[in-house]
C-alpha positions as CSV (number, residue, x, y, z in Angstrom):
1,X,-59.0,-89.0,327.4
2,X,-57.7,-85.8,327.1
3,X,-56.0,-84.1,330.4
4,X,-53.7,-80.8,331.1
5,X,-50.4,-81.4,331.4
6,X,-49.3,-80.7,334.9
7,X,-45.9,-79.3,334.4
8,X,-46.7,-75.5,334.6
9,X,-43.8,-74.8,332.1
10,X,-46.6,-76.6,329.5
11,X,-50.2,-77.4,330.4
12,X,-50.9,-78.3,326.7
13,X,-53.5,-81.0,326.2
14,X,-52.2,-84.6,325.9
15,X,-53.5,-87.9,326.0
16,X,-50.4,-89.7,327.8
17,X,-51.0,-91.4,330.8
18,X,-48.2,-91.1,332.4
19,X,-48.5,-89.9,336.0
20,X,-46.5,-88.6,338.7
21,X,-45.8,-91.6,341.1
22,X,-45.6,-89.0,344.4
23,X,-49.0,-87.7,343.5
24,X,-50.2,-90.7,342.9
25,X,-49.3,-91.7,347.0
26,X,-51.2,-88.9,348.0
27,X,-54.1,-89.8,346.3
28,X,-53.5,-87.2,343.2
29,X,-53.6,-88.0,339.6
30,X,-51.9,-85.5,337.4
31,X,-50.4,-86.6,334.0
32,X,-47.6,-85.3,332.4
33,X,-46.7,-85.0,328.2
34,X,-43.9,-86.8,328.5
35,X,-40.3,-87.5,329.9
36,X,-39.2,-84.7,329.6
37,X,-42.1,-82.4,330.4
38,X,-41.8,-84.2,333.6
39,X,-38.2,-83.5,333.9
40,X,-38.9,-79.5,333.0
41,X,-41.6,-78.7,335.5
42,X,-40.5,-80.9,338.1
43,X,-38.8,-78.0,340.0
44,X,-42.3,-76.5,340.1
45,X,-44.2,-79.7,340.1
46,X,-42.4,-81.1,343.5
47,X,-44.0,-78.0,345.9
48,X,-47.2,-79.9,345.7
49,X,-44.9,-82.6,347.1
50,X,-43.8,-80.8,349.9
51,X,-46.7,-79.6,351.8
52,X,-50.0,-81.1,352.4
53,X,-51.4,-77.8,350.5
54,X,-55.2,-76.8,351.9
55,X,-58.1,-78.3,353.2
56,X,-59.3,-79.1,349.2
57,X,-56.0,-80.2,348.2
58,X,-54.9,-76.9,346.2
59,X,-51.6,-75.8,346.1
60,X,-49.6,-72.9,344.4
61,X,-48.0,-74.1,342.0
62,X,-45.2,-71.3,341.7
63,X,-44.7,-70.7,345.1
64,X,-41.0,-68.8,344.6
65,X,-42.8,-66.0,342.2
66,X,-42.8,-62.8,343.3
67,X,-46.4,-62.3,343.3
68,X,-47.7,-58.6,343.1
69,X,-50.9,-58.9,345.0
70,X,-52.7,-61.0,347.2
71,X,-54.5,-64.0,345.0
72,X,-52.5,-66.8,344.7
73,X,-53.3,-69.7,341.6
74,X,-54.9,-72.6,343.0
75,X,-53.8,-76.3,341.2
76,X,-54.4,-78.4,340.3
77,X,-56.2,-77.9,337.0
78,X,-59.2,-79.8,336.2
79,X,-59.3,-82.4,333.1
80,X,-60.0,-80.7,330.0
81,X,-63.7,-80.5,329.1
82,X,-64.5,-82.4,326.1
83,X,-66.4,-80.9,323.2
84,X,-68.5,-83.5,321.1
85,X,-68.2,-84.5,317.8
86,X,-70.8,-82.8,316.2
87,X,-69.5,-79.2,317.3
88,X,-67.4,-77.0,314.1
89,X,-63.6,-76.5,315.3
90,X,-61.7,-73.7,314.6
91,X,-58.3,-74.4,312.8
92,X,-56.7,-74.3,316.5
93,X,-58.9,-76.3,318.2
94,X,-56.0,-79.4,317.8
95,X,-53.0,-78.5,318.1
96,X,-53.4,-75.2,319.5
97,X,-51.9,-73.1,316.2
98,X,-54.7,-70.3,314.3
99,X,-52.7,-71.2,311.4
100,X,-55.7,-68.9,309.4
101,X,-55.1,-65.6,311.7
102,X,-51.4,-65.9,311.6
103,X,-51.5,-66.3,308.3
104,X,-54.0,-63.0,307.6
105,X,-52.4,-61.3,310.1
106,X,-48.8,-61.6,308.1
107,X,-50.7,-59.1,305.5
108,X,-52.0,-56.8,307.6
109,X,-55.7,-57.1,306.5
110,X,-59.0,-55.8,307.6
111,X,-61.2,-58.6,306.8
112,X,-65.3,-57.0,306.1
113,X,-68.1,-58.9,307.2
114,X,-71.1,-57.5,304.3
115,X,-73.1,-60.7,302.8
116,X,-76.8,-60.5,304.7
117,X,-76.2,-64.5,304.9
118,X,-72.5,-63.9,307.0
119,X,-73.7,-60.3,308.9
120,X,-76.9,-63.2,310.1
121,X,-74.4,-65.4,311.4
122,X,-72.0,-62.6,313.0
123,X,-75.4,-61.7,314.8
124,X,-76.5,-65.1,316.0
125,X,-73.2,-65.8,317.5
126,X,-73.1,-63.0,319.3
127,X,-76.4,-63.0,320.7
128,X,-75.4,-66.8,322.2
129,X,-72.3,-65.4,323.2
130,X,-74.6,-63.3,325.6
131,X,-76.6,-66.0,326.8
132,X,-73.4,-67.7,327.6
133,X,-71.6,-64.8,329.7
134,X,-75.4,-63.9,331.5
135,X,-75.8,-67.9,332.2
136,X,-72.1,-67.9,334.1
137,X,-72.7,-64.2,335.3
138,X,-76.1,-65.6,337.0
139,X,-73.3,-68.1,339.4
140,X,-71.2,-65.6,340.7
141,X,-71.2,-64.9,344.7
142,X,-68.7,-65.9,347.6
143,X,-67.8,-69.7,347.5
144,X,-68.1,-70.4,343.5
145,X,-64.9,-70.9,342.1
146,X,-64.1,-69.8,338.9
147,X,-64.0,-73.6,337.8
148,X,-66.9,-74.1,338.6
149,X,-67.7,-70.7,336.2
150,X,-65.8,-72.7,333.7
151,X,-67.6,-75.2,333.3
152,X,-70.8,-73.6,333.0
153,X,-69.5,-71.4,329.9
154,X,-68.4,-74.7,328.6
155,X,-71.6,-76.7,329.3
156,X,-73.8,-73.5,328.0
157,X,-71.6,-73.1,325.0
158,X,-72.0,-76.7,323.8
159,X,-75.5,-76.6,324.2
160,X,-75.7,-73.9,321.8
161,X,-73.6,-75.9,319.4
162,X,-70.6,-73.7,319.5
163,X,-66.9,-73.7,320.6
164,X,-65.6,-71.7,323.3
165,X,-63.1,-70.4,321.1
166,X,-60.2,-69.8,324.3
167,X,-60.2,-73.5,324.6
168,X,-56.5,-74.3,323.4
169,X,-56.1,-71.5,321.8
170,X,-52.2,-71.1,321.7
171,X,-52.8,-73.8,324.6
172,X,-54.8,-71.7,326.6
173,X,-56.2,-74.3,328.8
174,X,-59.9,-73.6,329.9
175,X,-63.3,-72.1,328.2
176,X,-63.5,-68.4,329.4
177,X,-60.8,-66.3,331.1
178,X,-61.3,-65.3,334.6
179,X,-59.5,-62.2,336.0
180,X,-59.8,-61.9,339.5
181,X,-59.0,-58.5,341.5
182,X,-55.5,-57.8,340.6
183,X,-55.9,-59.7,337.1
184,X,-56.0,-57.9,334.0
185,X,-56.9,-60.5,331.8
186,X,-56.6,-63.6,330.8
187,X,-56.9,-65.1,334.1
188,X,-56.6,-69.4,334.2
189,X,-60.1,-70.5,335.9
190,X,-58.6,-72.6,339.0
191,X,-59.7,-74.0,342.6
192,X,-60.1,-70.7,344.5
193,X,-63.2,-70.1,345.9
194,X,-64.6,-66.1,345.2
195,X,-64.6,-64.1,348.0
196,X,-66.9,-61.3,349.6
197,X,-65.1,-57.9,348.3
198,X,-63.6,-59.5,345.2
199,X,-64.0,-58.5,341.4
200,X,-64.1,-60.7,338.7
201,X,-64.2,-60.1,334.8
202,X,-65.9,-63.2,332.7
203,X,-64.5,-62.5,329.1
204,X,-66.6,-65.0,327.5
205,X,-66.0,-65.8,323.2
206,X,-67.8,-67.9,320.9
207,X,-67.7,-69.4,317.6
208,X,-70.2,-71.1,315.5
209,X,-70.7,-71.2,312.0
210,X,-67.4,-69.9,310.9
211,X,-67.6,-66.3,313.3
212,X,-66.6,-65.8,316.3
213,X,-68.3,-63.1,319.2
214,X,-66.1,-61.6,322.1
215,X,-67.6,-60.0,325.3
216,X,-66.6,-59.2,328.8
217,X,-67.9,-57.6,332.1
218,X,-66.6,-57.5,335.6
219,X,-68.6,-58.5,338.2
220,X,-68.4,-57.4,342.3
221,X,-68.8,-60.8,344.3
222,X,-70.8,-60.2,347.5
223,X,-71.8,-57.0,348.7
224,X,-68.4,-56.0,350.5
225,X,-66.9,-54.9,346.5
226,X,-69.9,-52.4,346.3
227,X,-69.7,-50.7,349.7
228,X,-65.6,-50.5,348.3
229,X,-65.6,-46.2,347.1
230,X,-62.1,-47.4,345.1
231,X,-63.5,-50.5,343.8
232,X,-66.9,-49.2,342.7
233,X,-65.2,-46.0,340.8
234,X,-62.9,-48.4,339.0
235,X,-65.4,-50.7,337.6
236,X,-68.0,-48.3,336.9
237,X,-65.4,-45.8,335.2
238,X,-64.3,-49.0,332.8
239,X,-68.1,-49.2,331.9
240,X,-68.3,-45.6,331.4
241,X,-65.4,-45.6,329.4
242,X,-66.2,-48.7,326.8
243,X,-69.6,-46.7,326.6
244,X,-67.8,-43.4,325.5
245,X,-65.3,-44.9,322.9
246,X,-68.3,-47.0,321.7
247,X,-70.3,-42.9,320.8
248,X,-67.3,-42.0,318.5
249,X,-67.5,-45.2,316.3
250,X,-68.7,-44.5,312.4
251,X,-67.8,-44.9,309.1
252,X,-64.3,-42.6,308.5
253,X,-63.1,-42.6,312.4
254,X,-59.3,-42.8,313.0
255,X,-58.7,-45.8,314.9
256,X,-56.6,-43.9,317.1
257,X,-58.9,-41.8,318.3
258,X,-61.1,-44.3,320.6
259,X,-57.7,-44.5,322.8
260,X,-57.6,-40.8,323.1
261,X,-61.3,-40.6,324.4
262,X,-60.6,-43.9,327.2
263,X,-57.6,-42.3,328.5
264,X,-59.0,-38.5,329.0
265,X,-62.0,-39.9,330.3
266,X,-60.2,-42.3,332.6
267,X,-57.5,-39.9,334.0
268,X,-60.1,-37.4,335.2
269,X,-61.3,-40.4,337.3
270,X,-58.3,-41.0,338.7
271,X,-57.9,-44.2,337.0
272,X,-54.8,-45.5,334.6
273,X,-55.5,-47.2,331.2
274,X,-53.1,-50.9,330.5
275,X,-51.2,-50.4,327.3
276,X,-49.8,-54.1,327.2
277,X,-53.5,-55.4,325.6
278,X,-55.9,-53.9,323.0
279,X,-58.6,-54.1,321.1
280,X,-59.2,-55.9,317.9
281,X,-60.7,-57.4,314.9
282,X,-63.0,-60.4,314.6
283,X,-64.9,-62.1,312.4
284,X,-64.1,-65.3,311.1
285,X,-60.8,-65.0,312.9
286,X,-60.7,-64.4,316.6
287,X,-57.9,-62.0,316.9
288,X,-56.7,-60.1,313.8
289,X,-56.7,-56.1,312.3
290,X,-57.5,-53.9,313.3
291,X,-56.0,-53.3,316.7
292,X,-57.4,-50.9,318.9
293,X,-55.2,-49.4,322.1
294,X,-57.0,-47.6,324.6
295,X,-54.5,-45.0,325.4
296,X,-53.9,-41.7,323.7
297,X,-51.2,-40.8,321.0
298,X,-51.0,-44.6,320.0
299,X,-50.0,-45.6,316.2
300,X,-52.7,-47.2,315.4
301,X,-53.8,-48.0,311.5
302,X,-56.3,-47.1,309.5
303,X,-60.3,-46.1,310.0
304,X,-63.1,-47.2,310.6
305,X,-65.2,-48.7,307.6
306,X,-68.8,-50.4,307.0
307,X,-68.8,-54.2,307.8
308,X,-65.5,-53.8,309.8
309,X,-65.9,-55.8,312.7
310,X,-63.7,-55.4,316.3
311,X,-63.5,-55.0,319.5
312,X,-63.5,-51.9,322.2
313,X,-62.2,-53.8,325.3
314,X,-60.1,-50.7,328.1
315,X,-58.7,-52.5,330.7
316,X,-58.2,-49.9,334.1
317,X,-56.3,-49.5,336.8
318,X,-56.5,-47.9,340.1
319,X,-52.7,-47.7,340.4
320,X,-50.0,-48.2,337.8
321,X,-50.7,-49.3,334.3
322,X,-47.7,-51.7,334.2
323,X,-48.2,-54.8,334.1
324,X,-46.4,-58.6,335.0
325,X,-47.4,-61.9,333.8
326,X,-47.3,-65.0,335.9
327,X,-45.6,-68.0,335.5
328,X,-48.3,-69.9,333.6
329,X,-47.4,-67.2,330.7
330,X,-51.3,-66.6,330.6
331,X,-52.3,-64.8,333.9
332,X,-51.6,-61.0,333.2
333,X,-51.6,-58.5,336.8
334,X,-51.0,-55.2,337.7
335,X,-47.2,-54.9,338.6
336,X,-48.4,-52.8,341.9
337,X,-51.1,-55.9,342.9
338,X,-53.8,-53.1,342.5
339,X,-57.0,-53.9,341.4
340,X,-58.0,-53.6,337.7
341,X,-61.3,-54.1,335.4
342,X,-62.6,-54.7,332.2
343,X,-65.5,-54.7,329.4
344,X,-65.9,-55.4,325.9
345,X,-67.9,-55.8,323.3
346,X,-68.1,-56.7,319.8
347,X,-69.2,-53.9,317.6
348,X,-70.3,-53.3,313.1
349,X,-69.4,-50.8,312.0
350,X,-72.6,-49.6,309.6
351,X,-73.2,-47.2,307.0
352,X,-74.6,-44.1,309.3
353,X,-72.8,-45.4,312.9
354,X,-72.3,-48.8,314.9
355,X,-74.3,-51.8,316.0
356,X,-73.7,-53.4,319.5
357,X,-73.6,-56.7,318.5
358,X,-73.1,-58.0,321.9
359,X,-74.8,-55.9,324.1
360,X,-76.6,-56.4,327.5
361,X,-80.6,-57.5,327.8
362,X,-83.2,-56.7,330.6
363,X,-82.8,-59.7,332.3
364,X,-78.7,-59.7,332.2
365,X,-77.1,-60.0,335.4
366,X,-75.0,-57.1,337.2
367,X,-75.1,-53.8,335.4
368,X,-74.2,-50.3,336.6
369,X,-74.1,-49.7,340.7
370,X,-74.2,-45.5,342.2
371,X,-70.5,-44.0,342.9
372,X,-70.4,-43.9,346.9
């Protein structure tokens, strides 16, 4: 069987069975890589050791960090979720490595998706992809814990016969990212129950038949986060502003420009754009060229073509754009602990203008709220 590692210097999948002997006295199994994986994260490890942690067993497993905010991770991490045999595996899927997109990415290329037979399969995917982010969208309220989120992008993913394409993707250890309140992105899914008054951004990504399809939304949990004036004007000003980039995208438009729009349209908000993470290509690769930043008088390459594929994904702030990343070298935050949010989707670039490849139905959950 395949588990996480528990040393928080690692987490990579392994199949050792070797255990921590104190966890295993207070009723815990967690499995280490090796010797020496035990050795490294022990000075972590042992704070599990030290306290009974809460009610559920959680504990933080970086409890000298200088944490920004208020949330706090919750460990441990639960097993690895299997994907069966019959499922395709991108190149990573193993050994964590896109050898492919590193590889493309060396050349600087902008890979067009044109062939009716591949623009088909682009479109399938990322109308699942959909499914998938509605289906864990439909679970979220106070007491769910984005673990339990986890597993239902997993389960719903599988049954689709795709792969969640984070899934040990340079080791990232779950399904779907969860980026709660203070979180930018690329938040670990973990023990903590949501809470009435939080945010939450599901950035969900498929891949089936050779494509993969990237989307996110943020969420409010509970009615508290839409009676919040600050909250409300952040998240709704991220969905305004992934709408107004989205209007300037056709066939001869500057990269560039879409940061340009996000920013002016953000700042009059009084709302910051993050610089640290951008936009970018996908097709059969999940990240690769071009790359699109969401702030203005960026450097960024080249223009927009038919059959160009990417991704238009701002990431605001109420306070500073700055950001810190956590220990687990996954979980980035706002280096002020103020809240941030996030959308994305996957857009084609076509002859006359752009298709929304992953946009929302009738029936999908959350959607625009009124400014208080």
């Amino acid at each position: 069987m395949i588990h996480s590692c528990a040393s928080a210097e690692c987490s990579k999948a392994t199949e050792s069975t070797l255990k921590c002997p104190l966890c295993l006295k207070q009723g815990q199994i967690q499995y280490f890589c090796n010797q020496k994986c035990f050795k490294n994260g022990w000075k972590i490890h042992k704070a599990v050791h030290a306290k009974d942690g809460d009610i559920d067993g959680s504990y933080n497993p970086f409890p000298n960090f200088a944490y920004t905010g208020e949330l706090r991770p919750a460990y441990p991490l639960s097993v690895r979720r299997e994907v069966p045999e019959n499922i395709t595996l991108p190149d990573y899927a193993l050994d964590g490595v896109p050898v492919s997109e590193i590889k493309n990415n060396r050349m600087n290329k902008i890979n067009l998706v044109t062939e009716p037979e591949d623009l088909a399969k682009l479109k399938n995917v990322c109308r699942l992809a959909r499914e998938v982010l509605d289906a864990a969208a439909a679970s979220i309220k106070p007491g769910v814990t984005t673990d339990e989120i986890d597993e239902i992008v997993h389960s719903e993913t599988i049954k689709r016969e795709a792969y969640p394409s984070p899934l040990n993707y340079f080791n990232f250890p779950k399904s779907v990212c969860t980026s709660v309140n203070e979180v930018i992105c690329h938040g670990i899914p973990d023990r903590r129950p949501l809470q009435d008054g939080d945010i939450v951004n599901l950035d969900v990504t498929l891949y089936k038949d050779g494509f993969h399809a990237d989307l996110n939304e943020t969420y409010y949990v509970g009615e508290k986060a839409k009676t919040n004036k600050d909250l409300v004007n952040l998240v709704e000003t991220t969905r305004e502003a992934l709408a107004e980039a989205i209007r300037l995208v056709k066939p001869g438009m500057p990269f560039r420009q879409i940061g340009t729009v996000i920013e002016n349209y953000v700042t009059e908000r009084g709302c910051e754009t993050v610089r640290s993470y951008t936009g970018h290509g996908i097709n059969t690769l999940f990240h690769t060229e071009p790359t699109i930043p969401h702030y203005a008088r960026n450097k960024a390459v080249g223009v927009a073509k038919p059959g160009v594929v990417f991704t238009i994904e701002p990431m605001l702030t109420l306070g500073t754009h700055r950001d810190v990343v956590w220990p687990d070298n996954w979980t980035a935050v706002t280096a002020d602990g103020g809240p941030s949010a996030q959308f994305e989707h996957t857009l084609l670039v076509t002859e006359d203008g752009v298709e929304i490849l992953t946009g929302r139905t009738e029936t999908s959950p959350g959607g625009a709220i009124s400014r208080l």
